[in-house]
C-alpha positions as CSV (number, residue, x, y, z in Angstrom):
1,X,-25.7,9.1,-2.5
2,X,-22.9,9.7,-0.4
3,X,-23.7,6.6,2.0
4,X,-23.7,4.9,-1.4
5,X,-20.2,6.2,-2.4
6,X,-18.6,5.1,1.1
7,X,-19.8,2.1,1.2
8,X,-18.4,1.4,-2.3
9,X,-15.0,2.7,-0.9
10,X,-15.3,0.6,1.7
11,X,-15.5,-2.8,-0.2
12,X,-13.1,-1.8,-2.6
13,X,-10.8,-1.5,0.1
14,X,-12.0,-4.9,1.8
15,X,-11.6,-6.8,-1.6
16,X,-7.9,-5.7,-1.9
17,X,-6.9,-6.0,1.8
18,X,-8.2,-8.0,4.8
19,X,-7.1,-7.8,7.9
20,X,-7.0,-10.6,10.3
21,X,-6.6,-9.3,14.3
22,X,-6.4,-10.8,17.2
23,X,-6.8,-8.4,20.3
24,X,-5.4,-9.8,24.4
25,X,-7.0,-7.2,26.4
26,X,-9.4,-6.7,29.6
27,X,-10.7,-3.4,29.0
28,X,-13.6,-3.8,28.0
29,X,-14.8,-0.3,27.0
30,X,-11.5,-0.3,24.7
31,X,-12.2,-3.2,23.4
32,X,-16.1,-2.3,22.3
33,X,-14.5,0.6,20.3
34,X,-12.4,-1.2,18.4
35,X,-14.1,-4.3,17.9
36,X,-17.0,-2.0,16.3
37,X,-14.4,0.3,14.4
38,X,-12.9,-3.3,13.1
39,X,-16.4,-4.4,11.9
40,X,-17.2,-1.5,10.1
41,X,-13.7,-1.9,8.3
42,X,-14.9,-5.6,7.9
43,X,-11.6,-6.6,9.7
44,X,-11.8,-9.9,11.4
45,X,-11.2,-9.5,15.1
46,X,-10.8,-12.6,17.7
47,X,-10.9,-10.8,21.4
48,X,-9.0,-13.0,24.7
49,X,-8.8,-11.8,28.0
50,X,-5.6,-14.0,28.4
51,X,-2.3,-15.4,26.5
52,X,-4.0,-17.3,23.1
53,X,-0.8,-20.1,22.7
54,X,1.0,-19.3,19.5
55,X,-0.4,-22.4,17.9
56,X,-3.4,-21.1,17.4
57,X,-2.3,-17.6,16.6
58,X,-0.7,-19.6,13.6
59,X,-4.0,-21.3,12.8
60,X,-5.7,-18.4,12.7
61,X,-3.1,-16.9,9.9
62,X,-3.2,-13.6,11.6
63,X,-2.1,-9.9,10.2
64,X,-1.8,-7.9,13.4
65,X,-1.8,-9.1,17.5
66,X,-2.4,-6.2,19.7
67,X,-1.3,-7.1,23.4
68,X,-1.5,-5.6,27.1
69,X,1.8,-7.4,28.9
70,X,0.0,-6.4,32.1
71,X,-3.0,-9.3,31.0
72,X,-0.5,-11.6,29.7
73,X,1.2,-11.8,33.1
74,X,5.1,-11.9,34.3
75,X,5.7,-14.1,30.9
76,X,4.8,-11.2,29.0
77,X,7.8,-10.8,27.3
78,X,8.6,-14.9,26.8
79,X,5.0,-14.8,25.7
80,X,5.6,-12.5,22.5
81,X,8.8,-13.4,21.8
82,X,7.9,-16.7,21.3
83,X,5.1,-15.2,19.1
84,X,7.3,-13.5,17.1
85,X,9.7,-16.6,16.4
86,X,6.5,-18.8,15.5
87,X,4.9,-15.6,13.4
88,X,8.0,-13.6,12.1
89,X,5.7,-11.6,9.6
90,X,2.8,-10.8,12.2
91,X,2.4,-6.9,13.0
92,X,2.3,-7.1,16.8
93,X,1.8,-3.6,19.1
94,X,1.4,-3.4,22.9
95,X,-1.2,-1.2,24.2
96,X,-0.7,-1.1,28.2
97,X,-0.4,1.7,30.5
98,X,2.6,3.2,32.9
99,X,5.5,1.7,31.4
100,X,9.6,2.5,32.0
101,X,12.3,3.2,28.9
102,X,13.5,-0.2,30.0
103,X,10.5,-1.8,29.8
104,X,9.5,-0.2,26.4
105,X,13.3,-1.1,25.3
106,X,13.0,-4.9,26.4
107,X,9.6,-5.0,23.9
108,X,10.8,-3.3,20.8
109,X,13.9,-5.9,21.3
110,X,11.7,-8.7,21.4
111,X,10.1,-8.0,18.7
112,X,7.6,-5.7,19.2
113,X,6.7,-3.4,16.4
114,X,5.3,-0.5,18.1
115,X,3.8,0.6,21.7
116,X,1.2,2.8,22.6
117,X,0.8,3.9,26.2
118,X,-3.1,3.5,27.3
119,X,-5.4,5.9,27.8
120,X,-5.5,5.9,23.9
121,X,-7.9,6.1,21.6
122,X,-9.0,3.2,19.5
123,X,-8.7,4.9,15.9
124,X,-4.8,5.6,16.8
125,X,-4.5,1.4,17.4
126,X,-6.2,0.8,14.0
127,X,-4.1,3.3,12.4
128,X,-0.6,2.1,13.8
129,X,-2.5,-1.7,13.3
130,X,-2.8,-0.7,9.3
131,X,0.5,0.8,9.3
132,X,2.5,-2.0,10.7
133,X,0.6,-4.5,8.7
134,X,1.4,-3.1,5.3
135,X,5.3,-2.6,6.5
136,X,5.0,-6.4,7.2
137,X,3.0,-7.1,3.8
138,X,5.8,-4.6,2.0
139,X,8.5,-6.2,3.2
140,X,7.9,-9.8,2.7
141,X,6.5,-8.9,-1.3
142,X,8.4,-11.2,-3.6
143,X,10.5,-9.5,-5.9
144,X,9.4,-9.8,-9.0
145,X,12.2,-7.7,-11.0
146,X,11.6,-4.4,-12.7
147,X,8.6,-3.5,-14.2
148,X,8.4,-2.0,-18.0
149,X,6.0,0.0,-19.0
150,X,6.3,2.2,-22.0
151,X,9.8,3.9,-22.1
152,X,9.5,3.7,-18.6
153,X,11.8,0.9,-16.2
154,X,10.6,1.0,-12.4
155,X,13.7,-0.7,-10.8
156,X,12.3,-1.4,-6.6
157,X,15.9,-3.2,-5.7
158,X,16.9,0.4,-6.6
159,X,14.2,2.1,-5.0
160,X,14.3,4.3,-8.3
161,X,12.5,4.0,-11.4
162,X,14.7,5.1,-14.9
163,X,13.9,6.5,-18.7
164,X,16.7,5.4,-21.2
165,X,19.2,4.9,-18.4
166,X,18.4,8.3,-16.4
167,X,16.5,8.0,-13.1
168,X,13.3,10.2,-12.7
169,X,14.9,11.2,-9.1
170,X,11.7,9.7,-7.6
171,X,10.8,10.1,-3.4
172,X,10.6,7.0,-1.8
173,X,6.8,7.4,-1.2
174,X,5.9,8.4,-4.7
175,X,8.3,4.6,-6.2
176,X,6.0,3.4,-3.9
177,X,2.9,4.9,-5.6
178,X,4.3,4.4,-9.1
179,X,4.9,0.8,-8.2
180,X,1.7,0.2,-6.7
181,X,0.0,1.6,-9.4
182,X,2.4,-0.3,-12.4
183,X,1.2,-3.8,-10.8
184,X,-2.3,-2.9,-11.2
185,X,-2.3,-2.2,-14.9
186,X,-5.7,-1.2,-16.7
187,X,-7.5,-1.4,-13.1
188,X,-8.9,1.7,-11.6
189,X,-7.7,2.4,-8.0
190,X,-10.0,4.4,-5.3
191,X,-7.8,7.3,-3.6
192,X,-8.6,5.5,-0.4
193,X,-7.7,2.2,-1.7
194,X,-4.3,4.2,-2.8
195,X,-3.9,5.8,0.3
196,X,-4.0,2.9,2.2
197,X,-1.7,0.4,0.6
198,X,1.1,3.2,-0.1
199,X,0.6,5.2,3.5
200,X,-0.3,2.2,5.3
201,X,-3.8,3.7,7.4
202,X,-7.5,5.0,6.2
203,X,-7.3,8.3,4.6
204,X,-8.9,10.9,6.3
205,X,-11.6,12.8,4.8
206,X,-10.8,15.5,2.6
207,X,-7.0,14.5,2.4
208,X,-5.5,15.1,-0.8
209,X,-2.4,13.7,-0.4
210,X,-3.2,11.0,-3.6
211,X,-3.6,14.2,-5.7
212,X,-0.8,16.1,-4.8
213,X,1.7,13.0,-5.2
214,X,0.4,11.9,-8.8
215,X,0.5,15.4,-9.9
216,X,4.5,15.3,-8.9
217,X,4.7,11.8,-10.5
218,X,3.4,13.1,-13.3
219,X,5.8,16.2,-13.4
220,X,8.7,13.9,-13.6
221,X,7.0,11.4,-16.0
222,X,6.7,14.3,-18.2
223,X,9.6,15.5,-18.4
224,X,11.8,12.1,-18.7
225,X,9.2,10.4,-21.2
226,X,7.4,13.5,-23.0
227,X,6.0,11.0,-25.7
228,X,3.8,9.2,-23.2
229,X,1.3,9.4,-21.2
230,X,1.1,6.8,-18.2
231,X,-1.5,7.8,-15.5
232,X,-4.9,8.4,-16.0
233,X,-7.2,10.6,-14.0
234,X,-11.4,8.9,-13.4
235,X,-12.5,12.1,-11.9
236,X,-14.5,11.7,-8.9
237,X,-13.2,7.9,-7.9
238,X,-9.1,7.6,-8.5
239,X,-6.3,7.2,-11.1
240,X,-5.2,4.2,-13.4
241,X,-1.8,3.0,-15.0
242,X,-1.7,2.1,-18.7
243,X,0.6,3.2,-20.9
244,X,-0.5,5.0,-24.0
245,X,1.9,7.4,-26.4
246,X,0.5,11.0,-25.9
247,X,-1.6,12.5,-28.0
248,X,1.4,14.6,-30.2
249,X,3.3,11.9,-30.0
250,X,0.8,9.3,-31.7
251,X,-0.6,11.8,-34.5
252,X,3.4,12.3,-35.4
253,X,3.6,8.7,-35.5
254,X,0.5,8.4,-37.8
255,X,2.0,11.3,-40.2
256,X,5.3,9.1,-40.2
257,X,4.0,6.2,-41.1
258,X,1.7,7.9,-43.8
259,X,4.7,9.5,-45.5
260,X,7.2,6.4,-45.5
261,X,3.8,4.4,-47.1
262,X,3.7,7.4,-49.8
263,X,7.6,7.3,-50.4
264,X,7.6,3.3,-50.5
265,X,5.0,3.5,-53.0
266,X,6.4,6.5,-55.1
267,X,9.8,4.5,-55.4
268,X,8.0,0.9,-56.4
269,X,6.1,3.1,-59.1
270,X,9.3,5.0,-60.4
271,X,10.9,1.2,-61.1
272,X,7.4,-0.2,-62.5
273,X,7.9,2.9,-65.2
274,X,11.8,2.1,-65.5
């Protein structure tokens, strides 16, 4: 059953986010970990031993380029900045071994988005390959204005999301949430599926950092819109945004709308009888 349930998570996660990678390295036990921690993750993975030229890299349409300057050569670093001026959206992270501040420096300036010094293990390249990716994917999101839902206005120019004018003080991370889960409206999202798209890398097992961040969302929501309700718990799989008037709220409403009928129909009675 469990096998069942990961599996499920899995291709939840795959639907909503591929990742293309492209991986210039000669070590070769490295590379057999990843590649078979990339297929589990159903990542797309295309392994050189040597520079692929950028042409291609564009043809592939590429997410993430993890690179070892010492296989690309001395034109390492005209090699990736190069890469970086054909594929300004790419997450690209060097993996090598003994390196200098200046050296490390002169990457990061080219247009590097992280290093990690070798020996490493392949889970930390996935996770800083995830994270970057999403910054990338984040970044380059079109802005589509603010979102309304309810009495709620999420406002991500503003990085802050507002009730009648007053902002709900939100964290950076949980906008992020709130926005993540605004644009998916009426769809149920996994935690992992959460996790990943807001924190940027797989959510480790057991982590309840999804939980612990919509219970504060929902703190805030509370108290700035007490009339609604706007995040729903599937217990056992993950949350879901839609917008309903609380319970309280709707039955008051009801009675509201019952008693102006009631008056509107005593006062078209009294001037039937006058």
């Amino acid at each position: 059953m469990r096998r069942e349930l990961d599996r499920d998570v899995m291709s939840a996660l795959n639907a909503q986010q591929t990742f293309r990678l492209a991986v210039i390295d000669n070590d070769s036990g490295f590379i057999t970990v990843l590649a078979k921690r990339a297929e589990s993750m159903n990542w797309r993975l295309r392994q050189a031993t040597a520079a692929i030229p950028p042409e291609d890299l564009v043809t592939m349409k590429l997410d993430g380029l993890l690179a070892d300057p010492s296989v690309l050569g001395e034109g390492a670093w005209d090699y990736l900045e190069h890469v970086r001026a054909r594929l300004p959206n790419l997450g690209m992270i060097v993996c090598t071994e003994r390196s200098t501040v200046a050296q490390r420096v002169q990457g990061l300036r080219t247009g590097v988005d992280d290093w990690i010094t070798k020996p490493c293990h392949p889970e930390e390249a996935v996770a800083r390959l995830e994270a970057v990716t999403c910054r990338h994917r984040r970044r380059n999101r079109p802005d589509s204005g603010p979102l309304i839902a309810g009495e709620l206005e999420i406002r991500p120019d503003q990085f802050q999301a507002f009730v009648s004018g007053i902002g709900l003080e939100l964290t950076r991370r949980e906008l992020e949430l709130l926005q993540l889960l605004a644009e998916t409206k009426g769809q149920v999202l996994l935690r992992e599926a959460i996790y990943q798209r807001v924190w940027g890398y797989a959510m480790a097992h057991g982590d309840r950092s999804v939980d612990v961040f919509i219970r504060k969302l929902r703190k805030k929501l509370v108290r700035r819109s007490p009339g609604w309700r706007y995040i729903h718990t599937h217990f056992g799989v993950g949350y879901r945004f839609d917008p309903a008037l609380a319970p309280d709220a709707e039955a008051q409403a009801s009675a509201s709308g019952r008693a102006g009928a009631k008056e509107s129909a005593s006062k078209r009675q009294a001037l039937a009888v006058s």
